[in-house]
Each structure stands twice: as structure tokens, then as C-alpha cells.
C-alpha positions in Angstrom: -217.8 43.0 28.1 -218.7 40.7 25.7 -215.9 38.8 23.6 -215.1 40.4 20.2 -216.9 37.3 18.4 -220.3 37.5 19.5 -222.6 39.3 17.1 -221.8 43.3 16.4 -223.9 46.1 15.5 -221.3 48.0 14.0 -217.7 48.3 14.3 -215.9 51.8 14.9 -212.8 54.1 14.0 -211.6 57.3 14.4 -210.0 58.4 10.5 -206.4 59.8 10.9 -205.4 63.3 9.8 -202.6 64.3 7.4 -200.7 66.2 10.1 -201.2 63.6 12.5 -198.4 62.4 14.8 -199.1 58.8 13.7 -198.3 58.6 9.9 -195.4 61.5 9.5 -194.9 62.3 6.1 -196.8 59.1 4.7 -200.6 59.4 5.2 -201.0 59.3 1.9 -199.4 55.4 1.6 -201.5 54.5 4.5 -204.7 55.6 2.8 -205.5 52.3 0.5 -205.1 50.5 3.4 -207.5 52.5 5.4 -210.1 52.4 2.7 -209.1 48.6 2.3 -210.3 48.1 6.0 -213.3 50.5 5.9 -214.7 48.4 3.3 -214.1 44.7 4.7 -216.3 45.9 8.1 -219.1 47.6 5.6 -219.6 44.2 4.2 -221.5 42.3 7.0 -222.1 45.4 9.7 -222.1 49.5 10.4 -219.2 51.4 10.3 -219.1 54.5 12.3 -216.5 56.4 11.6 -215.2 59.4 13.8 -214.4 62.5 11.8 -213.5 66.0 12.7 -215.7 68.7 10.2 -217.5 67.9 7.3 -214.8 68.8 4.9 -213.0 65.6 6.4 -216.7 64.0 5.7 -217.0 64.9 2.1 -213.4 63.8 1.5 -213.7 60.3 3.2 -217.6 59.9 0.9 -215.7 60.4 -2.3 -213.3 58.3 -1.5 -214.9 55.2 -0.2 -217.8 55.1 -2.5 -215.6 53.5 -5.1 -215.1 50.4 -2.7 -217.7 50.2 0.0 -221.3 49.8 0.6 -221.9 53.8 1.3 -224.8 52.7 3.0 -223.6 50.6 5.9 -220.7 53.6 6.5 -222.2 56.6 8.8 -220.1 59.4 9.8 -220.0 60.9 13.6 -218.9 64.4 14.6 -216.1 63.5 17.1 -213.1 65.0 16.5 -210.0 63.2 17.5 -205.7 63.6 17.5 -204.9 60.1 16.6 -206.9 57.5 14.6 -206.3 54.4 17.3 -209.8 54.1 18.6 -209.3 50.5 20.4 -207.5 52.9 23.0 -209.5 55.9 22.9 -213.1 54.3 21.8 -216.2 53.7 23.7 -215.7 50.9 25.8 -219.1 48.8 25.1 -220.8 46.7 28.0 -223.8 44.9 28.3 -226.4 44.7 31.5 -229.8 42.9 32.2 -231.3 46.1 32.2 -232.8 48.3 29.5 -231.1 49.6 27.5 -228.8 46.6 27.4 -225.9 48.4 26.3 -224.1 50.6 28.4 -220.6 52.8 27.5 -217.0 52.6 30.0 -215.3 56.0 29.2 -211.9 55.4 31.0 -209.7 58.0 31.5 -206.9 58.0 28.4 -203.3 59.6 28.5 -202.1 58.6 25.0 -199.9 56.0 26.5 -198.7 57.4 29.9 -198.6 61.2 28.6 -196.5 60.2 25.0 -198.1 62.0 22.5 -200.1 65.4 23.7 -202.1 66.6 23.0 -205.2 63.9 23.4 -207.8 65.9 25.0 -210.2 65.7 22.3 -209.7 61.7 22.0 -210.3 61.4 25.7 -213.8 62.5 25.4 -214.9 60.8 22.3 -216.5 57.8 24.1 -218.4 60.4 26.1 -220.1 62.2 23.0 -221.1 58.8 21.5 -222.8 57.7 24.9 -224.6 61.0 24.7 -225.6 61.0 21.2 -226.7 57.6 21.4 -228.6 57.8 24.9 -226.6 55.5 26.4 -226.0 54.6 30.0 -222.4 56.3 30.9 -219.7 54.9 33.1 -216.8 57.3 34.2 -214.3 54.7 35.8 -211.8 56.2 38.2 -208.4 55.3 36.5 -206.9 54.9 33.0 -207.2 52.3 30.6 -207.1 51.8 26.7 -209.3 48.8 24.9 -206.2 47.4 23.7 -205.0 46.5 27.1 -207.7 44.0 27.5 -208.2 40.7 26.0 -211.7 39.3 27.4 -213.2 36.3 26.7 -217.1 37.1 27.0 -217.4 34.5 29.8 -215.4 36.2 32.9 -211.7 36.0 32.3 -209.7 39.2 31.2 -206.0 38.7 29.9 -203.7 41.8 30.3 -200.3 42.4 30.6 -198.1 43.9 33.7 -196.4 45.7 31.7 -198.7 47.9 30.6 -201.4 48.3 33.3 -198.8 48.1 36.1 -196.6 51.1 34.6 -196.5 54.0 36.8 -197.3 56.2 33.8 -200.9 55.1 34.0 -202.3 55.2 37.5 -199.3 55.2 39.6 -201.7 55.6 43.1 -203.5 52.2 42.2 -202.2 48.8 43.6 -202.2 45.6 41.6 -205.1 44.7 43.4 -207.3 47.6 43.1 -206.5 47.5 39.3 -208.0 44.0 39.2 -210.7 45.3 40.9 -211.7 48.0 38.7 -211.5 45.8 35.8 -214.1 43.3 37.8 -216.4 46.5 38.5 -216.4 48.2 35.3 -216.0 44.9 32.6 -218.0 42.5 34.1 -215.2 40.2 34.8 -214.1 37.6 37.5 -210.6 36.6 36.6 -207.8 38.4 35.6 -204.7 36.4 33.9 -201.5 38.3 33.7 -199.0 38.0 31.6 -195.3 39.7 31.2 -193.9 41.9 28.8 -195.3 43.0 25.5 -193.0 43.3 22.1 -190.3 45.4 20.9 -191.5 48.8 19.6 -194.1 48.6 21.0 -194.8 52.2 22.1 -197.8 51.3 24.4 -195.8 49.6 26.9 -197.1 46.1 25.7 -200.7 46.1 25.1 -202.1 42.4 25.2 -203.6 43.1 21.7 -200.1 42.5 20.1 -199.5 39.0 21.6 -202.2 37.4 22.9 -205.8 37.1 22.3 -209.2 34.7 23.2 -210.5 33.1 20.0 -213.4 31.1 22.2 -213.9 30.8 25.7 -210.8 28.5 26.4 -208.3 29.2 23.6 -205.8 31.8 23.1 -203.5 32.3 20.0 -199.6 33.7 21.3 -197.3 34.8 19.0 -193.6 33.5 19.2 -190.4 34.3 18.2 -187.9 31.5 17.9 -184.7 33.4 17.1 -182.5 33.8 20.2 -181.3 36.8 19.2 -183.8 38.7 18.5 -185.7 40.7 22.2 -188.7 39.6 21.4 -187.7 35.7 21.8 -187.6 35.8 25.8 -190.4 37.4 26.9 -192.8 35.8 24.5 -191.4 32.6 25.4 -192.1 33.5 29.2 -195.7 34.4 28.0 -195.9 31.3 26.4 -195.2 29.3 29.7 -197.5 31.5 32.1 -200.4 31.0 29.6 -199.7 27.0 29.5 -200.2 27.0 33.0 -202.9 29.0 33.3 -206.5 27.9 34.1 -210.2 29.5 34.2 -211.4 29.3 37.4 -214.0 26.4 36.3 -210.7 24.8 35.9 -210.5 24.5 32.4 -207.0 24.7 31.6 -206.3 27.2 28.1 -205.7 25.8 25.0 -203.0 27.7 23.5 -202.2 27.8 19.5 -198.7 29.6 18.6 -198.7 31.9 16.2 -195.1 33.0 14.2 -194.0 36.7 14.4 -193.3 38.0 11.3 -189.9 39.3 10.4 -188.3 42.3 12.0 -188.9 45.6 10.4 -187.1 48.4 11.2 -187.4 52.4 9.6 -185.6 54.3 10.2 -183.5 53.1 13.1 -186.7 52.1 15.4 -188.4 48.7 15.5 -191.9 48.8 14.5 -194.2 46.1 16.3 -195.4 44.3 13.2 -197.5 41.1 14.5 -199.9 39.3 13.0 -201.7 38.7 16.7 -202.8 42.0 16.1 -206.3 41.1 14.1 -209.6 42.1 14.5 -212.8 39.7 14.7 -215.6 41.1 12.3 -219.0 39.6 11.9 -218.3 37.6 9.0 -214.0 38.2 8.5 -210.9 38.2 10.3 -209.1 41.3 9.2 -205.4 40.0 9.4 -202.4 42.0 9.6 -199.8 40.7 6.7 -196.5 42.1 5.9 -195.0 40.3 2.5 -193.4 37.3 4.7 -193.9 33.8 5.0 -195.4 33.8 8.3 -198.4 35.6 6.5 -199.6 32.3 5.0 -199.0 30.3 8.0 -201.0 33.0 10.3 -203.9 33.1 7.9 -204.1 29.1 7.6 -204.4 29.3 11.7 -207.5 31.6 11.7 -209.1 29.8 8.7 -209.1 26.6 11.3 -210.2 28.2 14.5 -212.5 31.1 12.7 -214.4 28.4 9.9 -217.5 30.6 9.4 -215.2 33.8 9.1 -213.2 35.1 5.8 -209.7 35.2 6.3 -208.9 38.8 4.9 -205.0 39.6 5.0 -204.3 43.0 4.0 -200.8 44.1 3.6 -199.4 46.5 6.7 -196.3 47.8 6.1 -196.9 51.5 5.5 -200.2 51.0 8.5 -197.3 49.7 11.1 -195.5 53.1 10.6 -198.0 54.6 12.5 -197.1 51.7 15.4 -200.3 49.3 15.2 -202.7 47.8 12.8 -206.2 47.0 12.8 -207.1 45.7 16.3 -205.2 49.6 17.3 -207.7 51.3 15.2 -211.1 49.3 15.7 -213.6 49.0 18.2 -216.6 46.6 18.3 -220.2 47.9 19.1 -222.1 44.3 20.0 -225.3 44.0 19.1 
């Protein structure tokens, strides 16, 4: 699986639906940041874009064609629940052999069974290998995109949290879960960490906390406060990844990145982080939520992406829906 810098073809999404589950009572405030998005990745690549029926076509055409290049944006027949395609997505791997790239459809479960139904979003990377004519893997166990943090050069990040929950694939050891990840994703080393974030209703995807921004670097959100939950087991993150080493021996570099200040609606946490960013071709689409950590996030990327466009776009109506832009993309390499 190559790392999410290396050169894409296109990037894709899976465009949400009024009467969703995710966006209750507010799609409508999520929408400008939707387009927002959608026109960033048309800049510099294809966007695909998952839709349900051609009404939902027509209505998406007329609304992006004031903001984006219509002709970079295609539209794909594959209906889906929920618009989080990092977790439901095609998978993308690439072999020695023709054709180079090759599709992982792992079984999905919205998030150990938490939001039926998600029939239709399980077999989305399916119709895409099929329309495409690409190769089709059909591993044996569950596992969403955003519970995977490679690096493009044989290490995998994840989080014990998540894969390890019984909710997922409660017959599979530790061990055999490493090993489908080395079968399927091409890897050779898997680096665990802890716990994921508050609110975080996917029982702590890596995606929110840590990710690979080369080879040997990883940006980890922290939390200094004491008294807020997320302060421990960041912190304990923090100190299994500073002692971590690729099996070369290269120990990781790791930059700290500030959370951004709690936001609650009503009465639940919402897992705002600005970790949470996705790695176009020529931009970093950044997660920002009106604080001060926004600036000091986006000066980070600016030093460790130079060649990229630092794009913040506000996500306080987007985290509603309980992720951001990482959630609801998924790379296509080239």
C-alpha cells in the first residue's frame, strides 16, 4: 500500500445524504464544506465521487460547477449509507504485475455493528474493482482505511484499540491480525499504539492521532491539560512512538502536534483534531476549528509538506458528523 504522498490518480468520496445518520438535522451546514473539499482535490487530480441515482448527480453538478474544475470531478454509481469512504472505500495496492493496481475489499461493520444498516457501503470497493477491471482481494476479516497509517516503505501504524476490539474480528489473535495486514498491505512491520481520543466513535482509529509524513516521521497530537481524557493516553502514545524503531533501525522522528479545544454538542464530545488531514497531490487539506492551535498546526505542515498548499478549512459543522477529511477520503495512487 503505498504511503498517501506518493503521486495519486485521483482521490475518492462517497457524498452524504440528507437523511443520513451522520449529519442529523444539519446537512445543509455541512454542505459548503463539502463543496469546499471537493474543489481543493479537483485542482491537481480526479475526484470520483460515489453517488446513489442520478437525481443525487444532477444535484451535486449544479452545485459544484460554481467552484470546481467540472472536468476533473466524475461521478460513480455506488450507492452508500454514510459518506466516510476512508472506512468503506477501495483499499488501493500496488503489485509488479500488470495491471499494477490491485483493490483490498475488507469486510466493514460500521464500527463493530454501530450504525446499520451498511450493506450497501460494504460492497462499494467491490463495484469499483469491477467497473474498473481491477484485480480483487476479499481478505478474510474486517478492517476500515482509517485504522491504518502506512508509510509506503513496510511499516503500518495502528492502534489496539481499535483492531483488537472484539467488535471487529473477535476469532482473530493479535498475531494473526498482523499477519493479515502483512498479506493483504504489503507490509513487514506493524507499530502499535494505545488508545485513540475521546468521542471518538470508531474505537480510536490511528487517523485521528497519528500519521507518517515520510518514511521516518510521524506527527502525534497532544493534549497538555491534565484534566482533560485525552491527556493520558496521547501522552502514552507519545512515549511508545519515541521508542519505536523501523526494523532498518531507524528510530522515528516524531513532531507534536496541539489538539484543538474541546467541543462538545449537545452533551457528547466530538473528536475535533487537526491529525486528522488528508495528503493531496499538490495540498494538505487541514482540519481547522476557529482556535489557536489552527495556526500552529498549519505552520507544522507548511515545514514538513514545502511543495504542498497548506489548505485549512473550517470543521465545526463537518465534526458533527464524528470525522473530517481523512474520514471521508480515499487515495487512488497513480
Amino acid at each position: 500500500m503505498p504511503a498517501e504522498w506518493e503521486r495519486h490518480e485521483a482521490t475518492w468520496i462517497s457524498w452524504p445524504h440528507a437523511d443520513g445518520q451522520s449529519f442529523p438535522e444539519s446537512y445543509d451546514r455541512v454542505v459548503p464544506t463539502l463543496v469546499k473539499m471537493a474543489s481543493v482535490l479537483a485542482e491537481a487530480e480526479i475526484l470520483r465521487i460515489n453517488i446513489s441515482n442520478s437525481e443525487q448527480e444532477s444535484v451535486l453538478r449544479r452545485l459544484l460547477s460554481a467552484f470546481a474544475p467540472m472536468e476533473r470531478i466524475e461521478f460513480h454509481n455506488n450507492p452508500t449509507h454514510e459518506p466516510w469512504c476512508r472506512d468503506h472505500g477501495p483499499i488501493f495496492v500496488k503489485r509488479a504485475l500488470a495491471p499494477q493496481l490491485a483493490i483490498n475489499d475488507f469486510g466493514y461493520n460500521a464500527w463493530g455493528n454501530k450504525y446499520p444498516p451498511f450493506d450497501a457501503d460494504d460492497i462499494v470497493p467491490t463495484r469499483i474493482a469491477r467497473h474498473f477491471g481491477y484485480p480483487l482481494f476479499e481478505p478474510p476479516f474486517i478492517l476500515e482505511g482509517g485504522s491504518v497509517e502506512p508509510n509506503g516503505a513496510g511499516a503500518l501504524l495502528t492502534t489496539e484499540s481499535c483492531l483488537l476490539n472484539p467488535n471487529r474480528n473477535p476469532s482473530m489473535s493479535r498475531d494473526q491480525i498482523e499477519q493479515g495486514l502483512r498479506d493483504y498491505l504489503g507490509v513487514e512491520q506493524i507499530l502499535w499504539l494505545g488508545d485513540g481520543i475521546e468521542g471518538d466513535d470508531t474505537d480510536g482509529h490511528v487517523d485521528d492521532i497519528t500519521r507518517f509524513v515520510s518514511r521516518d516521521t510521524v506527527i502525534t497530537v497532544v493534549e497538555p491539560n491534565q484534566a482533560d481524557p485525552n491527556h493520558l493516553p496521547l501522552k502514552e502514545n507519545l512515549e511508545r512512538l519515541r521508542g519505536m524503531k523501523l526494523s532498518d533501525g531507524t528510530p522515528l522522528k516524531v513532531i507534536e502536534m496541539p489538539m484543538p479545544p474541546r467541543i462538545d454538542r449537545e452533551g457528547i464530545r466530538l473528536p475535533a483534531s487537526h491529525a486528522n488531514f488528508y495528503i493531496a497531490n499538490e495540498s494538505v487539506l487541514m482540519p481547522s476549528f476557529g482556535a489557536d492551535s489552527d495556526v500552529e498546526a498549519v505552520e507544522i505542515l507548511a515545514e514538513l509538506f514545502p511543495t504542498r498548499m497548506i489548505r485549512p478549512i473550517d470543521c465545526c459543522e463537518l465534526i458533527w458528523g464524528l470525522g473530517a477529511f481523512h474520514c471521508l477520503t480515499q487515495q487512488q495512487p497513480a
